[in-house]
C-alpha positions in Angstrom: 73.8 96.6 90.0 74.0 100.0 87.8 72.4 103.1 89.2 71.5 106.2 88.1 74.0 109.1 88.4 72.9 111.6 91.4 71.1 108.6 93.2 73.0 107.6 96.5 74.9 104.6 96.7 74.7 102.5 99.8 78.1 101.0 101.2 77.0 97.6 102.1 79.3 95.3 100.7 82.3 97.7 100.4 82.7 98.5 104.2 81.9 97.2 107.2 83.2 96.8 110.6 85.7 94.7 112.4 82.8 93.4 114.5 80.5 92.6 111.2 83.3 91.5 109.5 83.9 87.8 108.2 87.8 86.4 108.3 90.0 86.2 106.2 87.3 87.6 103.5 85.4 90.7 104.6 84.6 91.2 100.7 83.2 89.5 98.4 85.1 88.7 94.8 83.0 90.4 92.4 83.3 93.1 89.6 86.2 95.4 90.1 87.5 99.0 90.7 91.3 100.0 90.1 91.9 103.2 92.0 94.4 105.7 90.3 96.8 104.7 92.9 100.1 103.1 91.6 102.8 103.3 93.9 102.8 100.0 94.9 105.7 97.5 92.6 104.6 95.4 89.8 106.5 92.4 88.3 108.5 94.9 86.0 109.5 97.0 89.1 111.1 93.8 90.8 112.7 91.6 88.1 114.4 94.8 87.4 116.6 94.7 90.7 118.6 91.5 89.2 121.9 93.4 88.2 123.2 93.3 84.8 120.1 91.8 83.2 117.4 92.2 80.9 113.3 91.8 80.7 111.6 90.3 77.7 108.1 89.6 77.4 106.2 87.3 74.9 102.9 89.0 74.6 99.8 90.2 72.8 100.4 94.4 71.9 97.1 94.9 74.0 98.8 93.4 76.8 102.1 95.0 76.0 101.0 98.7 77.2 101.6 98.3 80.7 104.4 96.8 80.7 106.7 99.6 78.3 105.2 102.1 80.4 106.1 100.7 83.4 110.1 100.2 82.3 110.3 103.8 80.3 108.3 105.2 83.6 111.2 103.9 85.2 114.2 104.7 82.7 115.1 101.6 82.6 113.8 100.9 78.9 117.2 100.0 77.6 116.9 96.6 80.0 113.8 96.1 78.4 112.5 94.2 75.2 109.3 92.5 73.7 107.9 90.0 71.3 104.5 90.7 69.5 102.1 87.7 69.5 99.3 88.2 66.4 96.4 86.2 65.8 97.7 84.6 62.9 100.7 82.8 65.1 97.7 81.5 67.1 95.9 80.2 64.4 99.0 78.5 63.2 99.7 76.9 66.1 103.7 78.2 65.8 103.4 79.7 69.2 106.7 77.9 70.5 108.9 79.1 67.1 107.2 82.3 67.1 108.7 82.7 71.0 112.2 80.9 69.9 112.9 83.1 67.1 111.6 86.4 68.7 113.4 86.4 71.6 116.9 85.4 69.7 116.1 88.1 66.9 115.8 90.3 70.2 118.9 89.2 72.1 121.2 88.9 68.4 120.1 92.5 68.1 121.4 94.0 71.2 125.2 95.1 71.9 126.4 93.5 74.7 124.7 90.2 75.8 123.1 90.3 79.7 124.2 87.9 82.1 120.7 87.0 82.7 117.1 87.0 80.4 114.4 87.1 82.6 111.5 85.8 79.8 108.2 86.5 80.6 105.2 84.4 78.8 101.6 85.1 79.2 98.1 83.7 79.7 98.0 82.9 75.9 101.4 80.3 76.8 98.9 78.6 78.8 95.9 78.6 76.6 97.2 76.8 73.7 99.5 74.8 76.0 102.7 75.6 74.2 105.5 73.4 74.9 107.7 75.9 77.7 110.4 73.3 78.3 111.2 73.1 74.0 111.2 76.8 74.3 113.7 76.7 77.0 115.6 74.2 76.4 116.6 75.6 72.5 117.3 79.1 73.7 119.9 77.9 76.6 121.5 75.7 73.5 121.6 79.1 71.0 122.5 81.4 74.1 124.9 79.0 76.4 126.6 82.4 78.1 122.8 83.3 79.1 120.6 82.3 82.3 117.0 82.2 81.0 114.8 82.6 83.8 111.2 81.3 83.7 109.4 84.4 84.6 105.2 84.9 84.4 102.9 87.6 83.3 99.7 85.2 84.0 97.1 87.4 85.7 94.9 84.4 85.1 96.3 82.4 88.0 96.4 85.8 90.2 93.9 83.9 92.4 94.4 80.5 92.6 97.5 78.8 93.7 100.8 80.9 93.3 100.4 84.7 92.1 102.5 85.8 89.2 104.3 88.1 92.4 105.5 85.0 94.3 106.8 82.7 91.7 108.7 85.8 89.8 110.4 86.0 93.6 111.6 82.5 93.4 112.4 82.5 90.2 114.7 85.3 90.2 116.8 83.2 92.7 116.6 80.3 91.1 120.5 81.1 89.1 121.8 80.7 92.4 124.3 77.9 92.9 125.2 75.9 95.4 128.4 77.6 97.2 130.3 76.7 100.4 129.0 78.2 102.9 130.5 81.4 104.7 130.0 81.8 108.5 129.0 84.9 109.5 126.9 86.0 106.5 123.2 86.1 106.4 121.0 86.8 102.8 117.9 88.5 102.9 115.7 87.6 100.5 112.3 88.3 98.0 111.5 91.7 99.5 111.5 95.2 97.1 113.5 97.3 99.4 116.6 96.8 101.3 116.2 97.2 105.4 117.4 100.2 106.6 120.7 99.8 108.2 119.2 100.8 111.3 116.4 98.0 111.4 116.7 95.5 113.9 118.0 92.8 111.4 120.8 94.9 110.2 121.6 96.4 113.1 121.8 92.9 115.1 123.6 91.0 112.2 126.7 93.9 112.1 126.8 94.1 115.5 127.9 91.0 116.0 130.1 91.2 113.0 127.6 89.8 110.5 127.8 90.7 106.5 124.1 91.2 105.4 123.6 90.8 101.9 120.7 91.6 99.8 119.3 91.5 96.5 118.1 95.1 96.4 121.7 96.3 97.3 123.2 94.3 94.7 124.8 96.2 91.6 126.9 93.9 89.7 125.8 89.9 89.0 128.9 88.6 90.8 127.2 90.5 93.6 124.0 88.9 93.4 125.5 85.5 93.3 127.6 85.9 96.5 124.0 85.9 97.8 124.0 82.1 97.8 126.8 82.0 100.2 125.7 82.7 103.2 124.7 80.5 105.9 121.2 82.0 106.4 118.7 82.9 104.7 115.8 85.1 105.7 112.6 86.5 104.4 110.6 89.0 106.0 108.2 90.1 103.2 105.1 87.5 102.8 104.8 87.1 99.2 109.1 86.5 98.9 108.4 83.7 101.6 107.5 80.9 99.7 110.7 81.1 97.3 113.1 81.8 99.9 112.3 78.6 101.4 112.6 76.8 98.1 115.7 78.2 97.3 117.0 77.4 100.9 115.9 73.8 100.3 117.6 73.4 97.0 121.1 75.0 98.4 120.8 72.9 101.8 120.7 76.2 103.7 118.7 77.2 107.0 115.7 79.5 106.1 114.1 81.8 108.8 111.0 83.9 108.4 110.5 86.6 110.5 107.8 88.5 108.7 108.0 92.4 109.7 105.4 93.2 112.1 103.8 95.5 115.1 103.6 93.6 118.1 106.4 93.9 120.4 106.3 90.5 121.9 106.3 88.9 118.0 109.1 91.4 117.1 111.2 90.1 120.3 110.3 86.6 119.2 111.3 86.8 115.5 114.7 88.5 116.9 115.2 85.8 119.7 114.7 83.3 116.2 117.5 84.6 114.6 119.8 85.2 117.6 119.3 81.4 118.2 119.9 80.3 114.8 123.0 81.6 114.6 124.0 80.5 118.2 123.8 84.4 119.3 122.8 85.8 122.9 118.9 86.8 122.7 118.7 90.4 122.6 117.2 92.4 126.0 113.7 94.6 124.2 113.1 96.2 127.7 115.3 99.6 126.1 113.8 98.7 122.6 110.2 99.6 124.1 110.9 101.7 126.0 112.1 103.9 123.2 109.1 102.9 121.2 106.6 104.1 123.9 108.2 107.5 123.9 108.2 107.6 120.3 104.6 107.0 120.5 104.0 108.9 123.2 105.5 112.1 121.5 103.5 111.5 118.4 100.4 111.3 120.5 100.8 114.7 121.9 101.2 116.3 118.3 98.9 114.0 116.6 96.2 114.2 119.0 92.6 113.4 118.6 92.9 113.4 114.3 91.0 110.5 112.5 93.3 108.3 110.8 93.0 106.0 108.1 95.8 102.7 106.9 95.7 101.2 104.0 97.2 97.6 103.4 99.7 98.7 100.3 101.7 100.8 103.3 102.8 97.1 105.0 101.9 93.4 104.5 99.9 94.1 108.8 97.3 97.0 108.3 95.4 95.6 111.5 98.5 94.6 113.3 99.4 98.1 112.5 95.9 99.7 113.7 96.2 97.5 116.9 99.3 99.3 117.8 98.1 102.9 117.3 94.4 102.7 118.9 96.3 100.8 122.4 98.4 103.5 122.3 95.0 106.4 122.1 95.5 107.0 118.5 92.1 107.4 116.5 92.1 104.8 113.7 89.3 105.0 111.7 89.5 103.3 108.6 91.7 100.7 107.9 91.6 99.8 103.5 92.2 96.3 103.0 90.3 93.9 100.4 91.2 90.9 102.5 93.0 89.6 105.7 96.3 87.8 106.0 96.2 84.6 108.3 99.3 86.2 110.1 96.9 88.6 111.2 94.4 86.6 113.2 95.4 87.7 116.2 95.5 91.4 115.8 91.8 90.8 113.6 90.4 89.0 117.1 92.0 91.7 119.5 90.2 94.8 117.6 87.3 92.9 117.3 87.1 92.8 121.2 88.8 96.2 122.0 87.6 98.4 118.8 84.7 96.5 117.1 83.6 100.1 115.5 87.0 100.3 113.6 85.9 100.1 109.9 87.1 97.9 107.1 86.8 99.5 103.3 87.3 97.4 100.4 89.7 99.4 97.6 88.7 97.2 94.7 85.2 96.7 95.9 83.3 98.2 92.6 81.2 100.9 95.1 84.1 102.6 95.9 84.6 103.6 92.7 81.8 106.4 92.9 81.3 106.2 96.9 81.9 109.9 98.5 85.8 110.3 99.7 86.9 112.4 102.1 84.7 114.1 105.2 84.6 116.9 107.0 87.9 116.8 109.1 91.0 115.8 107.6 92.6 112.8 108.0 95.8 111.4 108.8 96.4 108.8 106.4 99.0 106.5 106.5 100.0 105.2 103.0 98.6 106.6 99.6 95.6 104.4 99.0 94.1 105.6 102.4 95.0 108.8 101.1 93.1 108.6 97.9 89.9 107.5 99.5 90.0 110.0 102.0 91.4 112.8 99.8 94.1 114.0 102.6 96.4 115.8 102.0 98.6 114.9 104.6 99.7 110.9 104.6 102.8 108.9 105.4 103.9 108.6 101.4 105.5 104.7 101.4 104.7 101.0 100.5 105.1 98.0 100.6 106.7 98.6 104.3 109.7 100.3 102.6 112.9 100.0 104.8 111.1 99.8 108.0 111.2 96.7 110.3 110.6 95.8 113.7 111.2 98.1 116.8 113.3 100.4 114.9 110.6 100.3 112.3 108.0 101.5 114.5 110.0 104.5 115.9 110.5 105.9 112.3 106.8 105.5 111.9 106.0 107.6 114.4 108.1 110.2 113.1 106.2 110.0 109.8 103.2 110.3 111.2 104.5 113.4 113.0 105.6 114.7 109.7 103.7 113.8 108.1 101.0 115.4 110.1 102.8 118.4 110.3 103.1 119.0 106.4 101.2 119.0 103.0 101.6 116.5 100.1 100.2 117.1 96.8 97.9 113.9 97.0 96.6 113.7 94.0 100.1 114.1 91.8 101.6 111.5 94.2 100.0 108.4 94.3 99.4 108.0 90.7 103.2 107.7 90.2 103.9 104.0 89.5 106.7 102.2 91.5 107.3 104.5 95.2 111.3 104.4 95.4 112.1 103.9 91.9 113.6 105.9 89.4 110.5 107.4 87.8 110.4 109.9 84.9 106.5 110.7 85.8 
């Protein structure tokens, strides 16, 4: 409902508390607010990591915006290309030549032909019901040296079954083919950001003389297709779960998730997982904790008593996450979330019982559009979108998780913190750069 300006808005409906709140949906699905917050990676940020290939969307020019943006943003607008749809091609009904013939004037234009197309067609594809598989099917016969991939810019379907996220992370595997495989070799796949070598997957894998591939890492296409020959595959980022296990199905190999997480006894388990599916001894976490604790512990003494605030574009477990800090005597506040994973169940009940005053803020929630941010004291915020809210200038500047993962993951957290609490961040220049960790021109 509109208000007058100057009247005070009430916050029922945008936040509430862990005790008040319903699970999995604490928020209703109404009307909208976008935040100027845009680190977090779009579908132009992540078909852009398949090596040696190009982006070409099928699309209305008022649709077309954010997508050139997003890949000169990035300087990576010479891997980019578009088709304009006009009204007349709808009245017409030539949808399917219209796509056919742009995208080969498109790809007979360029100088070098990419190993891969990753072709991207819209809500209007699904409207008029335009025949995908002739579309296909013709431009594989024109361009037999090409792998089309079946990519989606659909936001209509961003809420009911597959988003436009997941099945662009399944389909950029889907070129892989089938390979021997190669013992000692695991494949990490669907997630943005390559582990840091010092992660507990990494770190485990090479160990034990392991070679770790992963998309992110990969610069050249024989590179990326060296992916399908390892004997495991894993997936530790939620939405790149569902096609990592189709892919593992289709190339008959194992397929483990072990989603990154907070809790040392789910850390220990998912690492226990993978040392057993690859017939290794189970690893001893009494050192790993131990050095967590102390991490903690230190962070603690410098953080103190300061309110902190997480918000869900920093990792895939903002409660799992706030669990961790407030057993540890950390103030959470705030957590910024517009739902709640299933994975997080457990960590929802457990602050329910042991922090039932920890609030949850919607960030698309229309009211939080003109609701005050920021208080009195500053906050510690951990990732931008809790930064933005709370208008702090001092926040842990990452998303999506980054690098971080498991008990090495939550060691470099606390050091973020620490730094983060320590020094300044120009807040307001930061967050509204789009892509955090890519090459961006902003």
């Amino acid at each position: 409902m509109l208000k007058r300006v100057g009247e005070s808005i009430d916050t029922e409906g945008a936040v509430t508390t862990v005790r008040d709140a319903a699970f999995p949906a604490p928020f209703a699905s109404e009307l909208e607010f976008n935040s100027p917050v845009h680190g977090n990676w779009n579908i132009v940020h992540t078909g852009m990591q398949l090596p040696e290939s190009r982006q070409i969307y099928v699309c209305a020019d008022n649709c077309m915006r954010g997508v050139v943006l997003t890949a000169a943003e990035m300087n990576a607008a010479d891997r980019f290309s578009f088709v304009i749809v006009e009204e007349e091609n709808l009245l017409n009904g030539n949808l399917e030549d219209v796509t056919i013939e742009g995208v080969t004037d498109v790809i007979k234009k360029l100088p070098e032909y990419p190993k891969a197309v990753l072709l991207f067609t819209v809500c209007l594809h699904h409207f008029l019901g335009c025949d995908l598989d002739r579309v296909y099917r013709e431009l594989e016969e024109r361009f037999p040296e090409i792998v089309f991939i079946r990519c989606y810019m659909d936001p209509i379907m961003q809420k009911t079954g597959l988003t436009p996220d997941q099945k662009l992370r399944k389909a950029m595997y889907d070129p892989l083919s089938e390979r021997t495989p190669e013992t000692k070799s695991v494949s990490l796949l669907g997630s943005d950001f390559a582990l840091d070598e010092t992660a507990d997957i990494p770190r485990f894998l090479k160990e034990h003389g392991y070679a770790v591939r992963e998309l992110p890492a990969c610069k050249t296409w024989e590179e990326y297709l060296e992916l399908s020959a390892s004997e495991l595959f894993v997936s530790f980022y939620p939405p790149g779960r569902y096609g990592a296990e189709v892919q593992a199905e289709r190339l008959g190999r194992q397929h483990l998730y072990l989603p990154a997480c907070f809790g040392y006894d789910e850390i220990t388990q998912h690492m226990n997982g993978l040392a057993d599916a690859l017939h290794l001894p189970s690893i001893d976490a009494k050192d790993e904790i131990a050095a967590c604790e102390r991490a903690l512990e230190q962070a603690h003494r410098e953080i103190g008593d300061t309110p902190i605030a997480i918000d869900y574009l920093f990792h895939p477990r903002p409660l799992g996450l706030a669990r961790l800090l407030i057993s540890h005597g950390f103030v959470v506040e705030t957590v910024y979330l517009d739902s709640i994973s299933p994975e997080e169940k457990e960590d929802f009940e457990w602050l329910r019982e042991h922090a039932p005053g920890l609030k949850l803020a919607a960030t698309i929630q229309v009211k939080m559009r003109v609701l005050p941010r920021g208080g009195e004291r500053e906050v510690l915020a951990i990732g931008q979108k809790a930064a933005w809210f709370t208008k702090s200038r001092h926040f842990v500047n990452m998303v999506q998780g980054g690098g971080l993962y498991g008990f090495d993951g939550i060691r470099k957290l606390a050091q973020l913190m620490t730094e983060a609490f320590r020094e300044e961040k120009d807040t307001e220049s930061l967050v509204i750069q789009k892509g955090w960790g890519c090459d961006c021109c902003l």
